[in-house]
Structures are given as structure tokens and as C-alpha cells.
N, C-alpha and C positions, 0 to 999 in steps of 0.2 A: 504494500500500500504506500502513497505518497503522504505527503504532511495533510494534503486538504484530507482526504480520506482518515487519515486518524484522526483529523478534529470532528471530522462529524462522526466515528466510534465514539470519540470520548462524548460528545455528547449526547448519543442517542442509549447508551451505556447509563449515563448519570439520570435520562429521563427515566428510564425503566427501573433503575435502583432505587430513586428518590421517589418511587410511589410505593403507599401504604400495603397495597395491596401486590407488590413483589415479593415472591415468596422465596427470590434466593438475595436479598439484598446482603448477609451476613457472607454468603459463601462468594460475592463479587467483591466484598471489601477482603476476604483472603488471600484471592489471588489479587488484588491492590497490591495488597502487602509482600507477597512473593514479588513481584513483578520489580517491588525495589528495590529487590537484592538485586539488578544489573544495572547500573547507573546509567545503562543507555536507554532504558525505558525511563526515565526520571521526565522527562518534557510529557509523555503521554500522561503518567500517572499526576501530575501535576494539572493538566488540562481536564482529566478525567476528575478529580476531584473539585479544579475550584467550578467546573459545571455543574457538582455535585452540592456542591457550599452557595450556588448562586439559586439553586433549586430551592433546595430547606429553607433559604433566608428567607420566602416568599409568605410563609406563615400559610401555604394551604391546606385545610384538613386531608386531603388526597392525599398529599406527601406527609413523607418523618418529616420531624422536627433538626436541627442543628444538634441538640443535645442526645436522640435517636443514634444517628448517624456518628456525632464522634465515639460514643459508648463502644461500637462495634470493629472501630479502628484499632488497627497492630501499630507496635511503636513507632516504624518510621511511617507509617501511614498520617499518625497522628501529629507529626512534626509536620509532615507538608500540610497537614489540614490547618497547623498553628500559624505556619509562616504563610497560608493565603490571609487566614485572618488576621495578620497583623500587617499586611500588605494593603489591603481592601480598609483598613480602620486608617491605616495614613493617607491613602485616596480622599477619602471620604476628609479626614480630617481638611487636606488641602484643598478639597472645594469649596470647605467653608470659608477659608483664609482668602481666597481669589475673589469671594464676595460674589460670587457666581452660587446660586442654590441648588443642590437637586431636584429634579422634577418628580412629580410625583408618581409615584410605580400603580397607580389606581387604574391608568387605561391600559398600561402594561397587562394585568393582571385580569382583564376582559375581554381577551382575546380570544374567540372562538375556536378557528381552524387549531386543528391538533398539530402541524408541521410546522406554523409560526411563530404556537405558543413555545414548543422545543427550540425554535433559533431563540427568542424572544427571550423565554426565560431562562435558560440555559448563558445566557452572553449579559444577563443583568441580575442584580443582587438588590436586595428590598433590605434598608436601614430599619430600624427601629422606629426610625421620627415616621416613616411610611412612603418615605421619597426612595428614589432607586438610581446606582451608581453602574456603568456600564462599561463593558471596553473600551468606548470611546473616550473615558473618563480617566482610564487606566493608562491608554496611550498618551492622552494630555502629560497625564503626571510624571509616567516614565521620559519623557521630552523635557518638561519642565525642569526635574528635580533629578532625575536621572538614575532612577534606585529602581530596578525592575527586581523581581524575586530572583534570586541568587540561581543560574542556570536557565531560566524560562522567562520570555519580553512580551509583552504583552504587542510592543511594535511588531516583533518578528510572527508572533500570531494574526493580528492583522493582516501582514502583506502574505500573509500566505491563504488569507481568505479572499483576497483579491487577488489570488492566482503572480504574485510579485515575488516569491518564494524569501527567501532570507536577506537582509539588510547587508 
């Protein structure tokens, strides 16, 4: 498979894990966690999770919860679940800083068709305050400030969804 082809596994992967009613969602975070015993699968598993962390954060009864989902994480499964959340909280922090707001994830979250809702929700994450932060967000910041998650750019996932391959 190519880069695009892994990004839409990892996320059609994370739509199907992140619902309630998956009934191998325990036995897909195992092989997570095998999978990062080879540091070259580290970008997939990294993609495959924070589609997974962008799901949960949605607060839908359909899906687990955030706290669901880290419960079930292997150790190093649960370090890259840390270092998206602490990636995504400095995002989020610096949009406040920019004076620029998040918009709010409410029409996000009213999306009918089942193929848009997976790009949709899958590539955006829902805050607490209810507004919602998104790759476009993540690209800003990593440009801005220059901190991508250590191994994985949220630029280089972009251009590789516009067919632009690596930077």
C-alpha cells in the first residue's frame, strides 16, 4: 500500500474500533501495541490512533469514551495516545493565543452521509468548550511554532492527502 492508502486504513480502522458496538475493539488495540514493537510502523500507529482520539473526543453515545479506549491501551500504545494528547492541548492552546477561536464542532457532528462523517470526524477533534480543532489547525501550528509530534507532521500528512507525497 502507499501513504494515501494507509491513511484511509488508519482511518476506517479507528471508525470501526471507536464504535460501541465493535466487538473486537480490545483485540485491534493488541495488535496496536505489537505493531510498535517495529519503529517502522510508528507513523501508521500514530495516524491510527490520533483518528482514534479524534473519534472519542466527539462525546457520541455510539462510540467509547476517551477514558474507554485508553483503559485498553499497552504501554507504548498509551505513550503515543499521551503524546497526541499533549500535542492537540498545545494546538488548541495556541489558537486561543492567535485570538483566532474554534469553531464550533455542532454542524460537524450533523453530518448525515456515513463516508463524510469518517473523513469528517476522523481529521477533527471536539474540545470540551464544544468547538472543534482540525488538521488544518495542526498544520497552522506545526508552521507556526514548529513542534510536530516527534516522528509524525501533520504537514507531511496533508501533502500526502493531496497526492504531494513528503515535504
Amino acid at each position: 500500500m502507499d501513504d494515501t492508502d494507509d491513511l484511509d486504513v488508519c482511518r476506517q480502522v479507528a471508525f470501526r474500533t471507536a464504535r460501541r458496538d465493535h466487538g473486537a475493539t480490545a483485540e485491534v488495540l493488541t495488535v496496536v501495541e505489537e505493531l510498535l514493537k517495529d519503529e517502522a510502523e510508528y507513523e501508521f500507529v500514530v495516524a491510527l490512533l490520533e483518528n482514534l482520539q479524534n473519534l472519542v473526543s466527539h462525546g457520541l453515545d455510539t462510540l467509547r469514551s476517551p477514558d474507554e479506549i485508553r483503559l485498553l491501551l499497552g504501554p507504548r500504545s498509551a505513550v503515543c495516545w499521551d503524546t497526541l494528547s499533549g500535542f492537540w492541548a498545545a494546538v488548541a492552546d495556541w489558537r486561543i493565543r492567535t485570538g483566532v477561536p474554534p469553531e464550533s464542532a455542532a454542524p460537524l457532528l450533523d453530518v448525515q452521509n456515513e463516508d463524510l462523517r469518517m473523513l469528517l470526524w476522523t481529521a477533527n477533534r471536539t474540545l470540551s468548550t464544544g468547538e472543534k480543532l482540525g488538521i488544518a489547525d495542526a498544520v497552522r501550528y506545526e508552521k507556526a511554532v514548529g513542534s510536530p509530534i516527534p516522528g509524525y507532521s501533520h504537514i507531511t500528512v496533508a501533502l500526502r492527502i493531496t497526492g504531494q507525497g513528503r515535504p
